[in-house]
Backbone as numpy.savetxt, mean C-alpha at the origin, in Angstrom:
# Nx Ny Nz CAx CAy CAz Cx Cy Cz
-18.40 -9.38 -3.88 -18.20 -8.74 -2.58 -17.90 -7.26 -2.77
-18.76 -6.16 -2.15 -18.03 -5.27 -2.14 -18.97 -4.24 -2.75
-20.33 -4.40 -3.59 -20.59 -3.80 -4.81 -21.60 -3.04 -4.82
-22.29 -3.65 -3.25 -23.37 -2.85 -2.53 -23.02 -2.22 -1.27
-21.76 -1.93 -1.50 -21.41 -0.75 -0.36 -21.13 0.77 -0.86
-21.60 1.38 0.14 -21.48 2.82 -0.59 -19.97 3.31 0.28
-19.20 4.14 -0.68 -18.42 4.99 -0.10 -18.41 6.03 0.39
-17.63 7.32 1.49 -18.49 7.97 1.80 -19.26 8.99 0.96
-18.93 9.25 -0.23 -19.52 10.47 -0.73 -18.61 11.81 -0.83
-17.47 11.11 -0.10 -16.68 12.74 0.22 -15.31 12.55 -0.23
-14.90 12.29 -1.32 -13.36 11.88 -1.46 -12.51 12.50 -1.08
-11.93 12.73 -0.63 -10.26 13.74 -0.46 -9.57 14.01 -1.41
-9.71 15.26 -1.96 -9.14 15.39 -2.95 -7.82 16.13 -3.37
-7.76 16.87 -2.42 -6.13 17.67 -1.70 -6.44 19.10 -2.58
-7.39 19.72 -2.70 -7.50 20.86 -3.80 -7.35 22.19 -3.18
-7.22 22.06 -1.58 -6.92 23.23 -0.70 -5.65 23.07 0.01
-4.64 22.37 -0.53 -3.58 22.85 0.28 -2.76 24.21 -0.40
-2.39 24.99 0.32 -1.87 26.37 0.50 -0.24 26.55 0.56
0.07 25.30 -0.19 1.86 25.30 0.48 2.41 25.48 -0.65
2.48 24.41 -1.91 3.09 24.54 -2.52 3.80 23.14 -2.58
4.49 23.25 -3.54 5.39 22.00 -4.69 6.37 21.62 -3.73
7.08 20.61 -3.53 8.23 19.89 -2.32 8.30 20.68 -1.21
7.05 21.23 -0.72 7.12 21.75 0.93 6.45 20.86 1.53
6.35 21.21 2.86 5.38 20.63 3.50 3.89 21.34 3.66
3.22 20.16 3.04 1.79 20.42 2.66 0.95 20.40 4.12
-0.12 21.22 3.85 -1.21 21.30 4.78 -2.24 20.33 4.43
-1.99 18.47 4.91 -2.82 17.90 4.84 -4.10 18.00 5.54
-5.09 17.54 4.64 -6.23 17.88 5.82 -6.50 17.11 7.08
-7.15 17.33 7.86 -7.13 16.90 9.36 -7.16 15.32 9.35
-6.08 14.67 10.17 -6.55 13.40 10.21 -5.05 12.66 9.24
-4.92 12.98 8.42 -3.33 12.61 7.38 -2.64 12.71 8.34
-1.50 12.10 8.26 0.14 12.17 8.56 0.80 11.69 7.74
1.57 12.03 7.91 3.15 12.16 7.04 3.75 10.38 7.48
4.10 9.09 6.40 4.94 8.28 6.78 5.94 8.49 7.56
6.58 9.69 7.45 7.90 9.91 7.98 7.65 10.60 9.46
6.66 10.82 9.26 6.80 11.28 11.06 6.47 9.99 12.07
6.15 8.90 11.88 5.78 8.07 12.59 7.10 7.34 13.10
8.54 6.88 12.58 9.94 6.33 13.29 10.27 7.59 13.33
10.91 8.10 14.50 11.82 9.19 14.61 13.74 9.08 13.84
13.32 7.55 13.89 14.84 7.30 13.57 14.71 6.58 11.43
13.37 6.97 10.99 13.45 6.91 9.54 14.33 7.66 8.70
14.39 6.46 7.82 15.82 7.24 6.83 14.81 8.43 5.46
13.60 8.23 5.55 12.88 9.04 4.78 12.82 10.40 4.76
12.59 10.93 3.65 12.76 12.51 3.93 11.52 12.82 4.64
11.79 14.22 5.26 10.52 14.90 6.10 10.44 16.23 5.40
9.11 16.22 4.49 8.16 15.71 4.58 8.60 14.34 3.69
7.89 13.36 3.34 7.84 12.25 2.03 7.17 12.33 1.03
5.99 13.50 1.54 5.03 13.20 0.60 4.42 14.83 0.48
4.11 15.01 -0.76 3.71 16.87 -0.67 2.23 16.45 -1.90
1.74 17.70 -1.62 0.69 18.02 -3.05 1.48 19.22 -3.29
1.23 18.65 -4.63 1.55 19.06 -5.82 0.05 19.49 -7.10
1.05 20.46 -8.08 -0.20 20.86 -8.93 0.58 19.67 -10.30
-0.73 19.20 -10.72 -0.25 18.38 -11.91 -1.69 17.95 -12.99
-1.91 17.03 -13.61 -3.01 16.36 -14.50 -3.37 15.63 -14.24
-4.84 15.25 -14.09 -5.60 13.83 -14.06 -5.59 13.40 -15.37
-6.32 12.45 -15.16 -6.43 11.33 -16.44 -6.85 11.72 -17.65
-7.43 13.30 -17.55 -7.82 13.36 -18.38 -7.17 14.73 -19.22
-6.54 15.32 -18.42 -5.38 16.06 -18.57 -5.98 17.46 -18.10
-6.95 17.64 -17.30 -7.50 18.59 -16.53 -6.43 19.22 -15.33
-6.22 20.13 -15.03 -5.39 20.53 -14.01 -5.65 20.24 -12.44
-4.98 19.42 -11.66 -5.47 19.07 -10.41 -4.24 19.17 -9.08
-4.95 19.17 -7.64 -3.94 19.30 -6.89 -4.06 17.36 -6.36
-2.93 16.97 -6.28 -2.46 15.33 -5.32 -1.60 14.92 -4.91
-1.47 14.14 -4.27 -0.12 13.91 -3.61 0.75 13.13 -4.00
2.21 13.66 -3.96 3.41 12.98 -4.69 4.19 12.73 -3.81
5.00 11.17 -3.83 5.85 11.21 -3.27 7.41 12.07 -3.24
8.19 12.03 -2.21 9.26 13.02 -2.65 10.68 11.84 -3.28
11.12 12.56 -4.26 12.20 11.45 -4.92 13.64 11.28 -4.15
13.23 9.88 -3.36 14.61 9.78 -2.42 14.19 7.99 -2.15
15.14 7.44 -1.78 14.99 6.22 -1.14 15.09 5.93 0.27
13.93 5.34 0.12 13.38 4.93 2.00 12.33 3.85 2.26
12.41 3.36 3.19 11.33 2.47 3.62 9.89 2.31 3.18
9.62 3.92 3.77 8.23 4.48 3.10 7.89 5.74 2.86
7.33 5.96 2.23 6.70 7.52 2.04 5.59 7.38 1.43
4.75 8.12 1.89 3.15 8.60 1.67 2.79 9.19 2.54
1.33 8.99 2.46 0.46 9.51 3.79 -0.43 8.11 4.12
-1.06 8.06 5.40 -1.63 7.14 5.94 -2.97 7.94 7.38
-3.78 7.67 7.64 -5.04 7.91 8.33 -5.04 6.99 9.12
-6.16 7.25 10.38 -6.52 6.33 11.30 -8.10 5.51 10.95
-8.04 4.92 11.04 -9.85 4.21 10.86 -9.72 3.01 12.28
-11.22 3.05 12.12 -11.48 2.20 13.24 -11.53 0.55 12.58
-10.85 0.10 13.70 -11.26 -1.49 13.30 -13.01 -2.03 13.13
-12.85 -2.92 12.23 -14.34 -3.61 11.97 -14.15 -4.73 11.53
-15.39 -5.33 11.02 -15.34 -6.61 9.90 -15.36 -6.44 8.56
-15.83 -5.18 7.80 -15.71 -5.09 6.41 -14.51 -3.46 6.14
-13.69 -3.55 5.08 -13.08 -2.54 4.83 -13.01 -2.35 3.63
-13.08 -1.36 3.18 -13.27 -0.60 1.75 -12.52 0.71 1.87
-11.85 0.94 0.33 -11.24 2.18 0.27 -10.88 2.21 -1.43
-10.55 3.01 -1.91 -10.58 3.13 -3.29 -9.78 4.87 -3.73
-8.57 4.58 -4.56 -7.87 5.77 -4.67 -7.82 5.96 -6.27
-6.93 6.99 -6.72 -6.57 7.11 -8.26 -4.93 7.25 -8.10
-4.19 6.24 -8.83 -3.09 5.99 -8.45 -2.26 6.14 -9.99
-0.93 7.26 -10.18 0.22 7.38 -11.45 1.23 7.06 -11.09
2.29 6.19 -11.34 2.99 6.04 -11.12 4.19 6.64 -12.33
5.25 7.69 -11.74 5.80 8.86 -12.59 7.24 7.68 -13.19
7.32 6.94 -11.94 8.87 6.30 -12.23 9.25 5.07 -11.25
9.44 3.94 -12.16 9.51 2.19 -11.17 11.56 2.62 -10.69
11.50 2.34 -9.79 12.92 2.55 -9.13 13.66 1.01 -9.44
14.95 1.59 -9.20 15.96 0.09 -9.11 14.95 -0.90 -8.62
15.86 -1.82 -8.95 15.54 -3.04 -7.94 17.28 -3.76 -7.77
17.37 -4.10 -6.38 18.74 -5.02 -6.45 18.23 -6.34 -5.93
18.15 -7.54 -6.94 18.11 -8.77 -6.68 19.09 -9.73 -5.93
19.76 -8.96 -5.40 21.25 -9.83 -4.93 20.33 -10.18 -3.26
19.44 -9.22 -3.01 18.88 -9.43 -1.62 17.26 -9.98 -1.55
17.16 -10.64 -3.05 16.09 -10.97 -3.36 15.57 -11.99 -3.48
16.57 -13.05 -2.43 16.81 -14.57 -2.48 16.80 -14.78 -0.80
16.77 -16.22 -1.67 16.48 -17.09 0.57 17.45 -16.92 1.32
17.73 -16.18 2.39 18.42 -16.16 3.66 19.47 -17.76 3.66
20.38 -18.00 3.85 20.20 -19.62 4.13 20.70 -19.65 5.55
20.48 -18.37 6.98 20.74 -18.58 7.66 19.01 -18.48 8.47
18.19 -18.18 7.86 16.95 -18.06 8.29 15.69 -18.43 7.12
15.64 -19.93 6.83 15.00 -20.80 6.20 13.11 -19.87 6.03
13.10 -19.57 4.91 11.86 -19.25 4.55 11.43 -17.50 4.28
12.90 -16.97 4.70 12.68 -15.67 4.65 13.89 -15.02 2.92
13.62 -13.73 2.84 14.56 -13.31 2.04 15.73 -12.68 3.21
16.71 -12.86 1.83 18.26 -11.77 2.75 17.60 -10.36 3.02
16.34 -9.57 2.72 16.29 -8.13 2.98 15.08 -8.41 4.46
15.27 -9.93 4.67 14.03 -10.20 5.92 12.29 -10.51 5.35
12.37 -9.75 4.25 10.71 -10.30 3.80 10.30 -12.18 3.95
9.24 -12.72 3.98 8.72 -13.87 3.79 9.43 -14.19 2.40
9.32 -15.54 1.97 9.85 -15.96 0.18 8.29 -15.64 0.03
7.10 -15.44 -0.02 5.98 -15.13 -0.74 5.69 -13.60 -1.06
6.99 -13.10 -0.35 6.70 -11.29 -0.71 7.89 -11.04 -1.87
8.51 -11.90 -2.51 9.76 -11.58 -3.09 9.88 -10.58 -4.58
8.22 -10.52 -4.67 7.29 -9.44 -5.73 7.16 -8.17 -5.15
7.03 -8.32 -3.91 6.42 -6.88 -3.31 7.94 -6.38 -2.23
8.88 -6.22 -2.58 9.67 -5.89 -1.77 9.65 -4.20 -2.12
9.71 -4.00 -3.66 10.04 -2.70 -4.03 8.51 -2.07 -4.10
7.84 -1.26 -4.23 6.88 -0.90 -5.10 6.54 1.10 -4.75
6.42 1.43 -5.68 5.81 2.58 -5.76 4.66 3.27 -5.45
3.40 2.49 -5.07 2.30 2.94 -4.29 1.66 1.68 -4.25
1.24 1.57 -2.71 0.20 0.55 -2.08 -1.86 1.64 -1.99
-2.73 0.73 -2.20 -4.05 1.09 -1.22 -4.57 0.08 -0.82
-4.45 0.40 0.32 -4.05 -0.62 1.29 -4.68 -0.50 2.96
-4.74 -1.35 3.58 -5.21 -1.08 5.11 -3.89 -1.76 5.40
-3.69 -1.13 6.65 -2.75 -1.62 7.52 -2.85 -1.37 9.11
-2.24 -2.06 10.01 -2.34 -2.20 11.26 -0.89 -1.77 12.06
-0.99 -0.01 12.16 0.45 0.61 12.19 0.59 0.68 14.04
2.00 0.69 14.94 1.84 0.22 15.98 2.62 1.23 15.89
2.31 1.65 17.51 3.01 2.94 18.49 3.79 3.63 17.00
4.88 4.68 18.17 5.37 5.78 17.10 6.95 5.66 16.58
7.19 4.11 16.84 8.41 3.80 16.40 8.89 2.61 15.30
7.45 2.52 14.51 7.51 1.64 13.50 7.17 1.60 12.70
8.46 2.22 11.13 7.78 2.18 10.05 6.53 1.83 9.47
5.42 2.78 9.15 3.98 1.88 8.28 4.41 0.91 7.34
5.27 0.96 6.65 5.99 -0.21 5.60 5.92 -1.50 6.22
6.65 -1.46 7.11 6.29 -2.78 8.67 5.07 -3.50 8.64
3.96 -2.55 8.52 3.08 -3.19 9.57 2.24 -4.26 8.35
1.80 -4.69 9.22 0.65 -6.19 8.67 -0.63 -5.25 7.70
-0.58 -5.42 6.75 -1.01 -4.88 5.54 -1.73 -5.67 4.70
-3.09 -5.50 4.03 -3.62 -6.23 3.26 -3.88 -5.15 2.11
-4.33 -5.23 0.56 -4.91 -4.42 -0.45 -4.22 -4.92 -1.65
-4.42 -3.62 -2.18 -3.65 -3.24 -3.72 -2.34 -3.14 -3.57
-1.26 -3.31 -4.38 0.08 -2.77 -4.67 0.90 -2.89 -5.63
0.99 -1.69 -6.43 2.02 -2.08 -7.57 3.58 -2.73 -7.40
3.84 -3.46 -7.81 5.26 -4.03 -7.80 6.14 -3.75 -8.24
7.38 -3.31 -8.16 8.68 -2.89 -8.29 9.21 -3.94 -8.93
9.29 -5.04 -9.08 9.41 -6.16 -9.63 9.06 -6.58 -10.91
7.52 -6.52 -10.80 6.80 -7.30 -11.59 6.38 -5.92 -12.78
6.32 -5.11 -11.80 5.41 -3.38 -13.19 3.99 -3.84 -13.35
3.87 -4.44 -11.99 1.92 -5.24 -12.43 1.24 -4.76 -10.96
0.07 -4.61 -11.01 -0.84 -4.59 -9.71 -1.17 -6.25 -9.41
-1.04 -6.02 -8.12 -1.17 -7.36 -6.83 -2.08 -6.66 -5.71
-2.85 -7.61 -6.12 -3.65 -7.80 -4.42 -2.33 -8.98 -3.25
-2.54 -8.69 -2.30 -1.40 -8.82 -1.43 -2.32 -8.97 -0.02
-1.87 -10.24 0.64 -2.14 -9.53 2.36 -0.66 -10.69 3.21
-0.11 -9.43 4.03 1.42 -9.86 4.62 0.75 -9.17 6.29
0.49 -10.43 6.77 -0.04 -10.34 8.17 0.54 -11.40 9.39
0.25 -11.47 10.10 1.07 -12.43 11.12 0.85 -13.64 10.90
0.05 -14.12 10.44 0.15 -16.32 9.88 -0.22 -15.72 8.35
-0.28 -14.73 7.81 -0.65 -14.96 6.18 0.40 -14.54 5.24
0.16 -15.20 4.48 1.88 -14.28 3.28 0.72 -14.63 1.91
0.41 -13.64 1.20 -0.59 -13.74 0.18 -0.16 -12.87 -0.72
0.18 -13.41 -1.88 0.75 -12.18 -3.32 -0.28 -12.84 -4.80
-1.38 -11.94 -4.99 -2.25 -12.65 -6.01 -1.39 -11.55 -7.30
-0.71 -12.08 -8.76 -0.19 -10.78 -9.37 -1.39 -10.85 -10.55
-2.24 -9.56 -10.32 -3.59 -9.41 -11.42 -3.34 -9.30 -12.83
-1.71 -8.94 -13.38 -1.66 -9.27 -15.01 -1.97 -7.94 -15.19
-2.25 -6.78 -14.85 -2.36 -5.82 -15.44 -1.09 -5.00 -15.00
-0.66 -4.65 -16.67 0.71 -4.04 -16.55 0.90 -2.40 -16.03
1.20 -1.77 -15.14 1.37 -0.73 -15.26 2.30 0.55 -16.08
1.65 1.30 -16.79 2.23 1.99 -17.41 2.82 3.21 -17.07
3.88 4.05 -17.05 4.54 5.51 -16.30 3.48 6.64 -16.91
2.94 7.50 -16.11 2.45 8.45 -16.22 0.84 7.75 -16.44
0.18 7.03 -16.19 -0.95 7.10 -17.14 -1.66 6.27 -15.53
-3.08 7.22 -15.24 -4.16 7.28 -14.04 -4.55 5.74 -14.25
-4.74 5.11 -13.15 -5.33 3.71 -12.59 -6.34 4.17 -11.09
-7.49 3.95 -11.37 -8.28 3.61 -9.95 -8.17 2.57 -9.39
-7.90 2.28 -8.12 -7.74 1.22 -7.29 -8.95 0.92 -6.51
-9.55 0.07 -6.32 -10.32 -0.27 -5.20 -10.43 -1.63 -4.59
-10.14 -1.72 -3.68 -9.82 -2.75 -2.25 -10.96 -2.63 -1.22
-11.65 -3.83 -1.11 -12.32 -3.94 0.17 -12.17 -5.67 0.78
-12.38 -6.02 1.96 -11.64 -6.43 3.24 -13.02 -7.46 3.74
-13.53 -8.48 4.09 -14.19 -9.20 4.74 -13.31 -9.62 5.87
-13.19 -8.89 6.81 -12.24 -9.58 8.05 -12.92 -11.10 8.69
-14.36 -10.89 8.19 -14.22 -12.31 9.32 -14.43 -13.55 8.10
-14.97 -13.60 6.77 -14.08 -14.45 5.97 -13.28 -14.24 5.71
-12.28 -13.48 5.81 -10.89 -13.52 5.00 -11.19 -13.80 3.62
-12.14 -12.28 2.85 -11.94 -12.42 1.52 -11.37 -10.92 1.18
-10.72 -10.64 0.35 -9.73 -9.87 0.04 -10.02 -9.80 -1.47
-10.50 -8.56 -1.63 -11.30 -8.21 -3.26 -10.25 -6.55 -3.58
-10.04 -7.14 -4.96 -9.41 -5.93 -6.05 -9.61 -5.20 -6.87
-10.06 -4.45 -7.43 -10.44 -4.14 -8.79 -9.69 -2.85 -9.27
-9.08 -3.15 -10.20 -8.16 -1.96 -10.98 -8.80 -1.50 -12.72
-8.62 0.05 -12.55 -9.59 0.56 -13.77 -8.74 1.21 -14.04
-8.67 1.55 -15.70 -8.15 2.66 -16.47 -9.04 3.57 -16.29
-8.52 5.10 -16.21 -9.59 5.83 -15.30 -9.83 6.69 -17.18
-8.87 6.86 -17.89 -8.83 7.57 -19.06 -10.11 6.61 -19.95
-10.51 5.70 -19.87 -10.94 4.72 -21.01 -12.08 3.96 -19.95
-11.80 4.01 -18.88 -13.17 3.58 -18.35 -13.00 2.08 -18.04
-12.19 1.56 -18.56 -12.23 -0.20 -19.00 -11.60 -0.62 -17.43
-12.12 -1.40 -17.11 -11.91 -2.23 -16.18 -11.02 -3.55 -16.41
-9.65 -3.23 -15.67 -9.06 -4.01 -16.14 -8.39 -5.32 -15.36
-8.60 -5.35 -14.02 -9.15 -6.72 -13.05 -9.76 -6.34 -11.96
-10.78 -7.94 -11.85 -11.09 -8.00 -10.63 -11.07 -8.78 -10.06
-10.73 -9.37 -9.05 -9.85 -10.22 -8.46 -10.24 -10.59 -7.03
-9.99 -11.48 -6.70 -10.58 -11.87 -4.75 -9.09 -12.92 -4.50
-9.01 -12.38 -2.85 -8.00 -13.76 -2.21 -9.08 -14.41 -1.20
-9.17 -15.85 -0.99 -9.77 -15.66 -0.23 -8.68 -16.99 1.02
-8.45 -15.42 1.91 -6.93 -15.76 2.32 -7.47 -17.13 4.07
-8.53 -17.69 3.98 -8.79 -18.83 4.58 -8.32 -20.15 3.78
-8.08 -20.08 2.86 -7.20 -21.20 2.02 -5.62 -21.25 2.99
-5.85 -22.77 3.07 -4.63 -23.12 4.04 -3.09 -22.88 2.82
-3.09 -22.68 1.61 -1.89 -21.99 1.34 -1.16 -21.12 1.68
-2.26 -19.80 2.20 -1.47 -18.29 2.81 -1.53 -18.39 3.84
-1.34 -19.42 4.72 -1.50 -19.84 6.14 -2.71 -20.13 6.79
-2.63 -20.08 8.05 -4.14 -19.97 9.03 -4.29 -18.67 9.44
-5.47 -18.66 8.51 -5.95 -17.27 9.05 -6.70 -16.93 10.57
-6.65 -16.12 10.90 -7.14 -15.87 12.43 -7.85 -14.43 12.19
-9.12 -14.33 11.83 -9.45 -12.62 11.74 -9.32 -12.17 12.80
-8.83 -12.60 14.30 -8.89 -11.72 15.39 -7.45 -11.23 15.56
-6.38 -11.78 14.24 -5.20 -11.04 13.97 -5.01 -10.69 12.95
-5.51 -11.24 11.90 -5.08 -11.02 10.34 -5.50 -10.40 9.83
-7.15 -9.70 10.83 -8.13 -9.13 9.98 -8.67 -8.35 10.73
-7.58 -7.85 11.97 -7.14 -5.97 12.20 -6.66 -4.80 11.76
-6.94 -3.71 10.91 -6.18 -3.04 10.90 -6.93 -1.69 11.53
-5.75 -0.67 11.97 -6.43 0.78 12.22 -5.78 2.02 11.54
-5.44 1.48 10.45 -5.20 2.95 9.26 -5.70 2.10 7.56
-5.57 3.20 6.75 -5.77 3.29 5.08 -4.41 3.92 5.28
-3.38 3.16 4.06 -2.28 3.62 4.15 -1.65 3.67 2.32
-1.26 4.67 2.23 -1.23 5.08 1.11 0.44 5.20 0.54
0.93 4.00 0.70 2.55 4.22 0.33 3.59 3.46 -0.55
4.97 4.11 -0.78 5.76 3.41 -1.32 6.89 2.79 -0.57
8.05 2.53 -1.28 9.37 1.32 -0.47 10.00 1.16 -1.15
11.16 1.12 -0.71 12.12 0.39 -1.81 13.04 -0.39 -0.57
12.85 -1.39 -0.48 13.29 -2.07 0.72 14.48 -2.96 0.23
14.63 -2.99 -0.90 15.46 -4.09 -1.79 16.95 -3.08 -1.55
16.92 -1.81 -1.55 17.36 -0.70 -2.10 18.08 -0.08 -0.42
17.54 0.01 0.42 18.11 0.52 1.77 18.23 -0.42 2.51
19.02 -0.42 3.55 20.36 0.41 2.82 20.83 -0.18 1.83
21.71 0.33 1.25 22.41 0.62 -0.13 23.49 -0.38 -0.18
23.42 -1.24 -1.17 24.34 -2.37 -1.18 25.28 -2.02 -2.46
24.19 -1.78 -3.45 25.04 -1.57 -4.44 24.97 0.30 -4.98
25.94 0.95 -5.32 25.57 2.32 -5.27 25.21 2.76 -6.33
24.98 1.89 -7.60 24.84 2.14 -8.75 23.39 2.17 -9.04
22.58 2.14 -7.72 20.85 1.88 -7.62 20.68 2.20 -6.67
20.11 3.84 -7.69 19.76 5.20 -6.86 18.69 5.70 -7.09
17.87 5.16 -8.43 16.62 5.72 -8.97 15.40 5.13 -7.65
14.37 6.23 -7.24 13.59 5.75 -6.53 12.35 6.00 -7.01
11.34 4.90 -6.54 10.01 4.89 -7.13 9.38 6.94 -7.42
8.94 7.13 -8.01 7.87 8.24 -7.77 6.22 7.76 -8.59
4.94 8.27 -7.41 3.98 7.82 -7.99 3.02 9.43 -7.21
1.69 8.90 -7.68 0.68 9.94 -7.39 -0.33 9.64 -6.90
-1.20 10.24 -5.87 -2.38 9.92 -5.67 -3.25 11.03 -5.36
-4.25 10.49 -5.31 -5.40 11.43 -5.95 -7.13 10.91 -5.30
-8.27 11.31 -4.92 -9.25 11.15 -5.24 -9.47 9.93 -3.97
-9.50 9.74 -2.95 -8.97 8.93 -1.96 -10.89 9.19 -1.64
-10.75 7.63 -1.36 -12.83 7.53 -0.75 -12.99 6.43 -0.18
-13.61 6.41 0.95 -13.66 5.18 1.23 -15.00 5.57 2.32
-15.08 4.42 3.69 -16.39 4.05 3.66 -16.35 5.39 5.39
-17.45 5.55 5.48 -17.67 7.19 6.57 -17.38 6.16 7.74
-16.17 6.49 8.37 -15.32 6.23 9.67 -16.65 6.26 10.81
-17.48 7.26 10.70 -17.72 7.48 11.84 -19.25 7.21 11.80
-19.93 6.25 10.81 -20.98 6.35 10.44 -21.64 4.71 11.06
-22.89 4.30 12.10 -22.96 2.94 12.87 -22.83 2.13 11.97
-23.58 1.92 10.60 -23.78 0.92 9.88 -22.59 1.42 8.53
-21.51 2.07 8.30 -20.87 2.32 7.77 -20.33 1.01 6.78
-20.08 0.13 7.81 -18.98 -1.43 7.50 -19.78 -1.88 7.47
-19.72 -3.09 6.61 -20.15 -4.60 6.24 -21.69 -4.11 6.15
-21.67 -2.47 5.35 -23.61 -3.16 4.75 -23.64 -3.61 3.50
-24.36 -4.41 3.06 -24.65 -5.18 2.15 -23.19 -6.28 1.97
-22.91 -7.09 3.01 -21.69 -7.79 3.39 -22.66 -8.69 4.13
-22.28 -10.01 3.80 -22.48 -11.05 4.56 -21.00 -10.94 5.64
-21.66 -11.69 6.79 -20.25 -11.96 6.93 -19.47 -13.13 7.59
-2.09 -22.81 7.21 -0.42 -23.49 6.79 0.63 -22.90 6.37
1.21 -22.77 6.44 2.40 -21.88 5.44 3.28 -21.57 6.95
4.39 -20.62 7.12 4.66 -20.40 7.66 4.47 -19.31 7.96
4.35 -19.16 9.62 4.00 -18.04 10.49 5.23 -17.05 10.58
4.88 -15.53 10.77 5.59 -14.69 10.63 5.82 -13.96 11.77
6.63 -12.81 12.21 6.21 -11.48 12.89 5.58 -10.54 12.17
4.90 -10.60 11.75 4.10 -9.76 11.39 4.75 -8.34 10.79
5.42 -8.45 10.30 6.33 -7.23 9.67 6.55 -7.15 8.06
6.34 -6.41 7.60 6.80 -7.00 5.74 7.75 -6.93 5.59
9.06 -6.70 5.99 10.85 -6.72 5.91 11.05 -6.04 7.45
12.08 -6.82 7.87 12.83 -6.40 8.44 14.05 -6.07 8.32
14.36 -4.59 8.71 15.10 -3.53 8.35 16.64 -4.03 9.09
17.71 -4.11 8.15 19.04 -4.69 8.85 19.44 -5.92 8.53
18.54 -6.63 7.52 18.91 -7.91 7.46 19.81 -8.68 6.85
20.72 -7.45 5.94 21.61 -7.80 4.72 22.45 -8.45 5.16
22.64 -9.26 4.33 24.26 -10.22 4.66 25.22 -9.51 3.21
């Protein structure tokens, strides 16, 4: 799935912003800032800047970094239109894996099936992580992107491995691909989306060495990750490009303060605005959720 679609041709590469190192960057048209979307986020403003730094190959480049603080989310995220096929594909470093506090990383026992930080028990991998690529389905202007019903790639805070993942309103899906992530060293991501099978495809590359190092499918109509419904599970209207440390805010224990930092870079995916853009060369149980990936407040 996935292999006869073209991307657009035009990656985003951030090589004209004019700002500078922990300011606020002049994303190009169409980006926003995680943090501007809750007015009441504990994230810094901006979250996310370009920066001058190295690709994979140690060439000098401009991309975007998160800013080092703990919060819900930080990145950047876009609008796309809903369809039946989704594709997107980034270059993803991760500089530094943050705490993790496991004390909130266990079953609720006042709310059967969830964790104490509110996640599903099938997200108990993906609570922390340092960069998602990812689609997600982000609502009005008062709800964390971290929140929303999300399918893709995501490194784990947990595990130090890439997961294909989809945390949607009947689905809770954590596939962990075995490939370890290493600090400082370039990974290409690419994720594309069959909304009306519910197949959910991964593939992660060493970008230095070329080697391809999984590829992977969910195919989240298996009554394990629930009942799927593509006319809910297999909406979204952004590419969302972020981190979390949800294990971590608020702050239980104060001795876990380190927060994720990662990078991205080289962002491509399929022309938004193009008729036959989606799905060319595309054919096409568990417990139910709110549709949220943690809910914020839930500590006991």
């Amino acid at each position: 799935m996935g292999r006869n679609t073209s991307y657009s041709g035009s990656p985003e590469t951030f090589q004209n912003d004019p700002v500078g190192t922990f300011t606020y960057s002049s994303f190009p048209q169409g980006w926003k800032d995680a943090a501007q979307v809750d007015p009441e986020t504990l994230s810094p403003k901006p979250s996310a800047v370009v920066i001058n730094t190295t690709d994979a190959l140690g060439q000098t480049t401009s991309a975007v970094a998160t800013f080092p603080a703990l919060a819900f989310s930080q990145g950047i995220y876009r609008s796309i239109e809903s369809t039946n096929v989704y594709k997107t594909q980034a270059d993803v470093r991760v500089d530094q894996f943050s705490d993790t506090d496991p004390s909130v990383i266990a079953e609720d026992p006042n709310n059967p099936g969830f964790l104490l930080c509110g996640c599903p028990l099938g997200a108990a991998n993906l609570v922390d992580w340092p960069m998602q690529v990812a689609f997600a389905d982000v609502k009005g202007n008062t709800t964390d992107p971290s929140d929303a019903p999300a399918a893709g790639l995501v490194v784990s805070g947990q595990t130090h491995t890439w997961h294909l993942f989809a945390l949607t309103q009947n689905i809770v899906a954590d596939l962990d691909l075995g490939v370890y992530v290493k600090e400082g060293q370039w990974y290409r991501a690419e994720t594309d989306f069959n909304a009306i099978d519910g197949t959910l495809h991964g593939v992660v590359t060493d970008i230095a060495s070329g080697a391809m190092l999984a590829d992977k499918m969910i195919f989240l109509r298996d009554p394990k990750y629930g009942n799927y419904d593509p006319k809910v599970d297999g909406v979204f209207n952004s590419e969302a490009y972020l981190d979390g440390e949800h294990s971590l805010v608020p702050l239980t224990d104060p001795s876990l303060t380190r927060p994720n930092l990662a990078v991205i870079d080289n962002i491509d995916s399929l022309s938004h605005g193009t008729l036959y853009a989606y799905g060319q060369g595309h054919g096409q149980g568990g417990n139910s959720w709110d549709g949220i990936l943690c809910e914020h407040g839930q500590y006991t």
